[in-house]
Residue, then its C-alpha position, 0 to 999 in steps of 0.5 A: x587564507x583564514x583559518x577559525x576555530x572558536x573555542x565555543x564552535x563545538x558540542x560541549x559535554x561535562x567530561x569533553x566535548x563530543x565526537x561531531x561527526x557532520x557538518x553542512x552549510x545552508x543554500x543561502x550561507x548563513x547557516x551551519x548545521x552540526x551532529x554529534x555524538x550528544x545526540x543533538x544537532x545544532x544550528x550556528x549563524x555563519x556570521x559570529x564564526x566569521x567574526x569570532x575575533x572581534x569582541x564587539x560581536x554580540x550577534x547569537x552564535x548559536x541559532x538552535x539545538x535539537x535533540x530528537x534522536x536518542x544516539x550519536x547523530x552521522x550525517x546533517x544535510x540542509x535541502x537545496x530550497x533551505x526549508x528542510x533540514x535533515x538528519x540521520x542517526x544510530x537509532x535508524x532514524x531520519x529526522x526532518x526539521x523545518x524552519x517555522x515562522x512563530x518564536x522559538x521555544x524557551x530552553x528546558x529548564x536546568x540546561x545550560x543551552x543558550x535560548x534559541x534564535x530560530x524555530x525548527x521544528x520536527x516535522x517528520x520522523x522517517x523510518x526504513x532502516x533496519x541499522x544506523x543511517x550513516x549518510x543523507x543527500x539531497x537531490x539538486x532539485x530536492x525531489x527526493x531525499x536518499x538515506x545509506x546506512x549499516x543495513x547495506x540499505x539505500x532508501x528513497x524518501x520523497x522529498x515533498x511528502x516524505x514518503x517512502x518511495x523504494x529501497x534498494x539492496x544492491x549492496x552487500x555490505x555497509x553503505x557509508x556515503x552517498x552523492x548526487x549528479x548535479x545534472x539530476x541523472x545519477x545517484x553514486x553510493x560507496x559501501x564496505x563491499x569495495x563499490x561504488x554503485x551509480x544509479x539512475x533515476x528520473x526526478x518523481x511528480x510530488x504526488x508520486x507513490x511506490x508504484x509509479x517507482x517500479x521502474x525508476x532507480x536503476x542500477x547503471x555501473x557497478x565500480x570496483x577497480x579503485x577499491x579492491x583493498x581498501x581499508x575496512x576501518x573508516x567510518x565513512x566514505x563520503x564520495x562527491x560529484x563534481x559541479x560540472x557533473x564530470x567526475x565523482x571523487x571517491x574516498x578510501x581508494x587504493x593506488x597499490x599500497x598507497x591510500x588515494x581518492x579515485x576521480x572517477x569518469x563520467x559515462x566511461x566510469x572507469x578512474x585513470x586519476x588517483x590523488x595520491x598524498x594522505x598518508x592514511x584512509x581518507x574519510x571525506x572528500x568534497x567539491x567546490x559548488x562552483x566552477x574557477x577560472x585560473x587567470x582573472x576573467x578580464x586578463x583572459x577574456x577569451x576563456x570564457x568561451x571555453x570551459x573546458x580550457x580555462x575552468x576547473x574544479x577544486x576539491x578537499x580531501x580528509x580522513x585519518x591522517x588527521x590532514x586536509x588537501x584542496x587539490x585544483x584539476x589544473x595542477x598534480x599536487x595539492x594548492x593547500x595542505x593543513x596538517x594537524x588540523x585536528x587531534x582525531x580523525x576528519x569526519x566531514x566537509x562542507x563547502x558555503x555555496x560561494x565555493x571560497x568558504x571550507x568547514x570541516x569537522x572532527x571525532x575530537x569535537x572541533x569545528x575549523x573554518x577555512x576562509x579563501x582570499x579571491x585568488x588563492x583557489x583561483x577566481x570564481x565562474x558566473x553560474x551560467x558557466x556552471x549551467x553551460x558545462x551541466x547542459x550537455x547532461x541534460x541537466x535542465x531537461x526531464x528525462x523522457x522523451x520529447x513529446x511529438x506535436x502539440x496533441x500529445x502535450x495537451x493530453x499529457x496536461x489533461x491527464x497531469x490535471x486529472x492526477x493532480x485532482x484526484x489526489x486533492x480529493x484523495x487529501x480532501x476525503x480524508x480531512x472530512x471536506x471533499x464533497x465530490x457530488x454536488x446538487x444534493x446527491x451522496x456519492x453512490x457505493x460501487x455503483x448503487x445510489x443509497x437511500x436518499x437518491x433512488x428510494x426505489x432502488x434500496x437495497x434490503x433482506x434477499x433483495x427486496x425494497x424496504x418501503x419503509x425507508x421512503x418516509x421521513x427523509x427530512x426530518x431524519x436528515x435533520x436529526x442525523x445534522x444535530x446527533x453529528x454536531x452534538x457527537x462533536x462537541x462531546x468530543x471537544x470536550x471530553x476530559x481525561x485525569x492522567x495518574x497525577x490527577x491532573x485534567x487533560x482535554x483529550x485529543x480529538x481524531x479526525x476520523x472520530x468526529x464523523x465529520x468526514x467521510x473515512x477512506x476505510x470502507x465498512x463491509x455490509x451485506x446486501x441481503x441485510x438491512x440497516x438501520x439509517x444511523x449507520x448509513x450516515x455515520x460512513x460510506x458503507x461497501x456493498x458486498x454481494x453475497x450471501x449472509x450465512x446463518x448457521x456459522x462454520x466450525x472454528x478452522x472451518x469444515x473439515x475435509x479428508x481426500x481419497x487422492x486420485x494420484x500414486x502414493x508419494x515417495x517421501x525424500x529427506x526433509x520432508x517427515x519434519x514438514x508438519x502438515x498445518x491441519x495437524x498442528x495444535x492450535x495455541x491459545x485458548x479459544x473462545x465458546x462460539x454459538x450460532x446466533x441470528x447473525x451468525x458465530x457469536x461470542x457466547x454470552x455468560x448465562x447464570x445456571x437455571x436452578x429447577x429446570x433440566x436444559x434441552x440438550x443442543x446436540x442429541x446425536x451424529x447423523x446417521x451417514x449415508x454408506x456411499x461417502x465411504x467411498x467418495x473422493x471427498x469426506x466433509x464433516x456432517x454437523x449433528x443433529x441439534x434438538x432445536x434450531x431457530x431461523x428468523x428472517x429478519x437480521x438482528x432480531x428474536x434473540x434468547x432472552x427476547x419478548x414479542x414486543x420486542x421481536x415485533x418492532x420490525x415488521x413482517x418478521x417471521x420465526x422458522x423454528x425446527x423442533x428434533x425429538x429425542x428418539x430417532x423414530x418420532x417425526x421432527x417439527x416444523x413451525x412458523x410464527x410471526x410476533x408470536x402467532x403461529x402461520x403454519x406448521x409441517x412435520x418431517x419423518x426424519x431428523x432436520x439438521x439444517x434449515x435457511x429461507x428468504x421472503x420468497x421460500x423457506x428450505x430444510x434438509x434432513x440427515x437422510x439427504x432429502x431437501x423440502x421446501x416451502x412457499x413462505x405460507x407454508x405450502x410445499x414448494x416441490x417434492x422432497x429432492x434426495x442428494x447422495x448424501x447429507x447436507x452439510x451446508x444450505x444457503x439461499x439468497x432471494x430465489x437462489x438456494x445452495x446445498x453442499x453435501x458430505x460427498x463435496x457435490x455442490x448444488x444450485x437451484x433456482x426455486x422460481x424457475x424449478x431450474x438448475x444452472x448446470x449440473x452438480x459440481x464436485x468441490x474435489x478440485x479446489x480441496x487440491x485433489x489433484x496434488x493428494x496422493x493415495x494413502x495406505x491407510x484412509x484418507x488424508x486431510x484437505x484444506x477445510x472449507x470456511x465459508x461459501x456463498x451465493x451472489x445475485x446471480x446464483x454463483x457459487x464462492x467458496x473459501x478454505x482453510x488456506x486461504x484461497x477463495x474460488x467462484x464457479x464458471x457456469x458457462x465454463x464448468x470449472x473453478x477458477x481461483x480469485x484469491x491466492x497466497x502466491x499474491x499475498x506476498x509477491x504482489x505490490x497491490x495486495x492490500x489495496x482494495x479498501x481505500x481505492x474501492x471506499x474512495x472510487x466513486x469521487x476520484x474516478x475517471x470518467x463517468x461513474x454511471x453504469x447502464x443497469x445503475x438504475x436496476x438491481x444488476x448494478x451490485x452484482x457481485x459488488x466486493x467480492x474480490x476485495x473479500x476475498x483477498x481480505x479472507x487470504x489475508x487473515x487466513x495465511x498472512x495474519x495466521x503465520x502461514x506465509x513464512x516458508x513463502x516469504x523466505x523463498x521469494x526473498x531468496x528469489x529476489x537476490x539472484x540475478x534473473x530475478x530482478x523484475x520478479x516483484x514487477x511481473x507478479x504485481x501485473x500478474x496479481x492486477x491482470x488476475x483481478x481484471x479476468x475475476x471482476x470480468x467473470x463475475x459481472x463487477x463493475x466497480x471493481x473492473x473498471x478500478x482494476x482496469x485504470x490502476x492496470x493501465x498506469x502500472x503497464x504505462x508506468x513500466x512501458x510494456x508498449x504491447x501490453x498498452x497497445x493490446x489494451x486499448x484495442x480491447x477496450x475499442x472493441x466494437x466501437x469501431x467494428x463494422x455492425x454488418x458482421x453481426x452474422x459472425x461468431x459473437x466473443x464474450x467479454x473482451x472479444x464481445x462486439x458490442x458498444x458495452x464491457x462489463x456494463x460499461x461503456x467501452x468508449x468512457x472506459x477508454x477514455x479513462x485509460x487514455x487520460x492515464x496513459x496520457x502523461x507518458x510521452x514515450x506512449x503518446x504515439x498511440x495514445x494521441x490517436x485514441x484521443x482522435x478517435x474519441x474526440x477528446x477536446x483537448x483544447x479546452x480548458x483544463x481546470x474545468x475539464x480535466x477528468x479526476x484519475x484516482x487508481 
């Protein structure tokens, strides 16, 4: 035995050297990682330690130093393959460094740090912990990377993309080490709270995210026994597996009042073996990497058969004592005992992978080398010894169930394939070169060809199509190619002067040269035309509903409730709960104006000298007497003197000439004119490029007005509705509501009308129709929840917005944050948007990037039935506006707090560990039901394959299996039976499901479910049943997944 401790082996500070506190060698041996209390780590070469004696050595000693944290470092671990090198701090940060090939950096001038040798560059910063990381490991085949600390927090980090994979809280004190089985099963964590937790996982894909790992990293035992009076005070518990996997030594144990280091069994989990002689806490305790036989292999040849007989284990053990003991399993005292090794406490061990070389590391600085002479420890085993005794864990086998027969590992390929495809795209996208579509066709949006593909089938204002956008494609193509190379280079080049005057060329963003498509889709009205700059710049995302004109009051319309319930008995507690209507609003708040595109910002006008100003408001409307006694009471806007509706988007605003209102064609000018008494008629004109088309007079005051290219609508404060034929001739006869109009939309030939009493109204001008009768807005502003009060009514959620689809249904948001579409054919609200899954849902906030990139990832074909008609954008974006609107409305507005604390508080008890999972399905099968409703293709058919990989990933085989007899539907069923009773929907019989067709859908959850062997047994079959060609070859043929 050789022990070394250079003089030069430790990190040096002006006063005294620093506390190192870790230390680890690389794979290969060659290297000795180091963190310290100077916040920096340092690489040294192996080689000049071993020849620290031998003057004539001039090799580097130290290879590199980096200092990317800004506290004392705790925890230095190299990766198994020695490409990564990891580091963990009291600035809650994990660093990732990589070797790179170019030369170093020269050192910062005014250092005394030698140059360094090795370039080790910072290539990921990690953060996740809310306290110091106080221990990193690796897993044996570097999947993944866990990092413990003072949070009580256990983080998961990927270990190919470093990302954030799952945390755990299952500790309730400070977790301080941290170790990995061998055979790639388990995981053991040693906390302050006296446990030791051992959890098991199965190794996670390269591209594997937060969703795949729901059902990954499971606690398996909890060990106490060992622990329930060790000391508090050692900084560490670093625990180690043992090389065979058998047994895992657990630092700071206590037998009686004796300090120890448990052996803890594998599989019993109990510890019936105690190494008893450190006179105080231990710190760190270590195994050998290999296995040794205690007789030489050629003097007892028949051990090698017998593992278990002839091989053991070695293992160091430091802490407090200021002591380092090797134990060996063969003998019941330590082969070696150092006493006084150090000054200070034993921070950390480290063993080379030749199982004969010992570092260890100090709080008072020093860093000792440990040399074994073959024998002293014993002699070392082949590796294949190692293996043999790790291959009854398991340890070279996955751990998943054996696929059945050679169907079920080709589909699993096939849909590896595809998932590895579609996250090439997903990068590709990104980057700005992935183009998914070949043969001069640009990839569709939910489900619409733009422009340049289908110049039929353009979508424009109310639904029409804009000839005008036929013309010109190619020289347009062009000019778009020279604007985007030109925006380029501007961008290359742009200059920045910092505050010492100095000339920087700025940075350019990938997202900002335009190059690329961004995977951040930009909302765009159907009913609105834009201009084809805007349509090259970026992927736009159609949304199916109707654009508002006149803009709601700021916190939305407001409500009160007659409640239908008995008056509540107030309990303690609840007088200090302030309802959130009647709190005052902080901040000041903006001057909005109705403007042609909606609420804008008011512009600041200079005061015109001369002129008396027309007043905006001259009154309130006069009510109708029955909303006193209605169950619903919405504000009644007033009547304005003059109000002005163009039919084109974006054009005629104030300040505005004719010229210039007459660039877009066929622009027409709806303007109502109220007059200051109330006995004098109103007036109604239209004029189109300053020439008047026709005119009407009203015997009441107009106080809302909307019109399409098919009619024009205005409603009065007597609650009467007119309408006009875009020359002006009155449509139908003047339809008298119960009370006033508080909200007038239309969309193409559909027109809404909310009145004060909350009854919503549909018709359908061309048809002279209603889709059912009037439907109160009682039941979604909670009515049944408000109770009576004795002294008026109460406050509701306000209303924020409320539209028409293509299909003349009716979407509705309030103030809370929910958003709601109406049933025709059920008569009821259904809600599509709630905060309940703002905050315990996995997949909130995820519509965006899977919606923007759907039609180049997706599975299967991307070509609907009605693709070439206007059916194919019926209520295209409506969900994923929605969760958009609850986002802004509760999360971002401060609203969620009192939810959040009551679902953190659920999470901690013990029935409620798959609350997060349940939900997330929950949240998936409630966005599956509303895209089912409301005709979305697009959306349905993204719901449906990322709920097929959530239930596959979870392995709810009934949930599977009832999927894909849903989706088979009537493709197999008998045509005879068409006599029967026809379902709708999922119980529908025939070939198609939400203008899909069920076989393609089908077809893209079977290659999804297809990796997950302990499904295959159904899914195989539905590969038979569709005739999946699973032979063929897979880099051609594979479907692309993207969910």
């Amino acid at each position: 035995m050789r022990v070394i401790k250079p003089s030069w082996l430790s990190h040096k500070g002006e006063q005294k050297d620093f506390e190192v506190y870790s230390c680890h060698v690389s794979p290969d041996g060659k290297r000795l990682a180091t963190a310290g209390g100077d916040g920096h780590v340092r690489v040294w070469s192996t080689e000049s330690i071993f020849n620290a004696d031998d003057p004539s050595y001039t090799k580097p000693r130290q290879l590199c130093h980096m200092s990317h944290h800004l506290g004392t470092i705790h925890s230095v671990r190299f990766s198994p393959n020695g490409r990564y090198l990891a580091s963990g701090a009291d600035d809650k940060i994990i660093c990732i460094y990589q070797l790179e090939s170019g030369p170093p950096a020269i050192a910062p001038f005014g250092t005394n740090e030698p140059p360094p040798v090795e370039n080790w560059k910072t290539s990921r910063r990690l953060i996740g912990h809310d306290n110091d990381v106080q221990d990193l490991a690796w897993s044996y085949d570097g999947s993944i990377l866990v990092s413990v600390g003072l949070d009580s927090k256990v983080v998961i980090w990927s270990g190919h993309t470093f990302e954030k994979l799952k945390v755990l809280g299952n500790h309730q004190s400070h977790v301080k080490g941290i170790t990995f089985d061998p055979a790639n099963k388990f995981f053991a964590t040693a906390s302050d709270d006296r446990s030791i937790k051992i959890f098991r996982f199965i190794p996670p894909a390269p591209n594997a995210t937060q969703h795949d790992m729901v059902n990954n990293f499971q606690l398996e035992t909890t060990i106490n026994a060992p622990f329930k009076s060790s000391p508090l005070t050692t900084y560490f518990r670093r625990c180690s597996w043992s090389p065979d996997g058998n047994h895992i030594a657990a630092a700071n144990a206590v037998n009686g009042p004796v300090s120890s280091v448990a052996i803890i069994e594998r599989s019993r989990w109990d510890s019936e073996i105690n190494l008893i002689g450190h006179e105080g806490p231990t710190e760190v305790c270590m195994f050998s990497p290999r296995l040794f036989h205690t007789r030489k292999p050629s003097e007892n040849g028949a051990a090698n058969g017998h593992p278990g007989g002839a091989l053991v284990t070695v293992i160091a053990s430091a802490g407090q004592d200021k002591t380092l003991s090797i134990w060996n399993t063969n003998t019941s005292r330590p082969v070696v005992i150092l006493q006084d090794l150090a000054s200070k406490s034993i921070s950390d061990l480290a063993w080379a992978a030749d199982g004969q070389t010992l570092f260890a590391s100090s709080l008072d600085g020093g860093i000792v080398a440990i040399k074994f002479v073959t024998g002293e420890l014993g002699w070392v085993a082949n590796l294949e010894e190692t293996d043999k005794a790790l291959s009854k864990y398991g340890a070279s086998r996955k751990a998943m169930g054996i696929s059945e027969d050679v169907d079920g590992l080709l589909l699993e390929t096939h849909s590896k394939e595809g998932e590895r495809k579609g996250a090439e795209s997903r990068m590709g996208a990104l980057m700005g070169d992935f183009h998914p579509l070949p043969k001069g066709a640009p990839p569709a949006t939910n489900g619409v060809k733009n422009s340049n593909a289908t110049p039929n089938a353009v979508p424009s204002t109310n639904g029409q199509t804009d000839t005008q956008q036929e013309k010109d494609k190619a020289p347009q193509a062009e000019e778009s190619a020279d604007k985007t190379a030109q925006r380029v280079n501007e961008l290359k080049s742009r200059v920045t002067i910092t505050k010492d005057g100095r000339k920087r060329v700025a940075p350019m963003l990938i997202s900002s040269s335009g190059t690329g498509q961004s995977s951040l889709p930009q909302s765009q009205l159907v009913g609105s035309s834009s201009s084809k700059a805007a349509q090259n710049d970026a992927p736009q995302t159609i949304l199916d509903l109707s654009k508002p004109y006149d803009g709601l009051p700021e916190g939305g319309l407001a409500a009160m409730l007659l409640g239908n319930k008995r008056k509540t008995i107030v309990t303690d507690g609840e007088e200090d709960e302030e309802h959130p209507s009647k709190r005052t609003a902080t901040g000041p708040r903006s001057i909005m104006r109705n403007g042609v595109e909606g609420v804008e910002p008011a512009a600041l006008e200079p005061p015109k000298h001369g002129l008396v100003p027309t007043p905006e408001y001259l009154r309130p409307a006069i009510l109708n007497p029955s909303i006193a006694i209605s169950q619903v009471r919405l504000a009644v806007p007033k009547v304005r003197s003059h109000i002005l509706r163009p039919l084109e988007r974006g054009v005629l605003l104030e300040n505005s000439t004719p010229e210039e209102a007459s660039k877009i064609p066929e622009n027409v000018i709806l303007e109502a004119k109220n007059p200051a008494s109330i006995r004098d008629p109103s007036h109604v004109t239209a004029t189109k490029r300053g020439t008047l088309l026709w005119q009407d007079y009203l015997s009441r005051a107009i106080i809302l007005v909307t019109g399409s290219k098919r009619f024009w609508a205005a409603a009065c404060e007597d609650g009467s509705l007119y309408a006009w034929t875009p020359a002006g001739r009155r449509l139908i006869n003047a339809m008298v509501l119960e009370s006033q109009p508080v909200i007038l939309e239309c969309r193409d030939w559909w027109l809404l009308c909310i009145t004060a009493a909350g009854m919503c109204y549909v018709w359908n001008i061309s048809t002279l129709s209603s889709p059912h009768p009037p439907v109160s807005l009682a039941p979604v502003l909670e009515i049944a929840i408000s109770s009576l009060q004795t002294h008026g009514a109460m406050p509701a959620p306000g209303v924020t917005s409320a539209h028409l689809n293509s299909n003349g249904h009716i979407i509705v948001t309030l103030t809370n944050g929910d958003g709601y579409y109406y049933s025709p054919d059920l008569y009821s609200w259904q809600r599509l948007s709630e905060s309940w899954w703002a905050v315990g849902s996995q997949y909130w906030n995820s519509n965006d990037s899977s919606v923007g990139a759907l039609q180049s990832t997706a599975v299967g074909s991307a070509s609907a039935k009605d693709t070439q008609n206007g059916e194919a954008t019926v209520s295209a974006g409506i969900i994923p506006f929605l969760e958009r609107h609850t986002t802004n409305e509760f999360l971002l507005k401060g609203r969620a707090y009192t939810l959040q604390r009551l679902i953190k508080t659920l999470l901690s008890r013990d029935e409620f560990e798959g609350f997060e999972s349940s939900v997330s399905i929950a949240h998936l099968e409630n966005r599956i039901a509303g895209a089912l409703q409301l005709g979305s293709k697009e959306e349905f058919r993204l719901y449906t394959f990322m709920y097929a990989k959530r239930i596959g990933a979870e392995g709810h085989r009934g949930k599977v299996e009832e999927l894909l007899n849903s989706l088979l539907g009537g493709v197999l069923q008998d045509k005879k039976d068409e006599g029967d009773l026809v379902g709708r929907g999922w119980y529908s019989k025939g070939d198609d499901i939400c203008g899909w067709d069920r076989r393609e859908l089908l077809k893209g959850v079977v290659m999804i479910l297809g990796k997950y062997r302990e499904l295959q047994r159904l899914t195989v079959q539905y590969a038979r049943i569709l005739d999946l060609t699973l032979e063929d070859d897979i880099t051609g043929d594979a479907m692309t997944v993207e969910t």
